[in-house]
N, C-alpha and C positions, 0 to 999 in steps of 0.2 A: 580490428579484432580486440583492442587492449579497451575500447570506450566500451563495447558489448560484454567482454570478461567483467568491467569493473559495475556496470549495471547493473548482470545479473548477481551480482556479489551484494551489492547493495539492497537490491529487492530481495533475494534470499535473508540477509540480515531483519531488515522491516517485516519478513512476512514467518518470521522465525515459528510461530507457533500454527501456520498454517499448512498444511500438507504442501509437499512440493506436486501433488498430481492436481491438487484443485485449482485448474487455472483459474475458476469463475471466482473464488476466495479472494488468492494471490491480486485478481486484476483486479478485483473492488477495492482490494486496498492501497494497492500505487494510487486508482482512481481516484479516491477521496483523499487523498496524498497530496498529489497535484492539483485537485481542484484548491484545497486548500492554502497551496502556496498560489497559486495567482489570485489567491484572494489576499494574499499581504502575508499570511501566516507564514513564514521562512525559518523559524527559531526553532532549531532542533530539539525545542523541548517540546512542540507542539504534536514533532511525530507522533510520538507514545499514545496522545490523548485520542489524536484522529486517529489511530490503527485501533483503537479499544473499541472507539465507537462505529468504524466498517466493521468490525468484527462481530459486535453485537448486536448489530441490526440485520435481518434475516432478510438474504438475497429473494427478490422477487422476477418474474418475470418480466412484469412491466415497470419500467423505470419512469 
């Protein structure tokens, strides 16, 4: 229950400017989060840029 509390604490944090009812927002942006760290990218500075840019690319249907 403490790994789950601390999750959603953290994605609330990263997804700060995102409605908490938009799940399809909220998930693109862990999305591109995580894609990004198994891509080598780990450096909590990279957050910032990768949420700026899930956020301003317009969710599509087909991915």
């Amino acid at each position: 229950m403490v790994i789950l509390a601390l999750m959603r604490m953290v994605v609330d944090d990263i997804c700060e400017y995102v409605s908490p009812y938009d799940t399809d927002g909220r998930t693109n942006v862990v999305s591109k989060i995580l894609k990004a760290a198994t891509q080598g990218e780990t450096s909590s500075d990279c957050v910032p840029q990768v949420r700026r840019d899930a956020l301003s690319k317009p969710l599509t249907m087909w991915r």
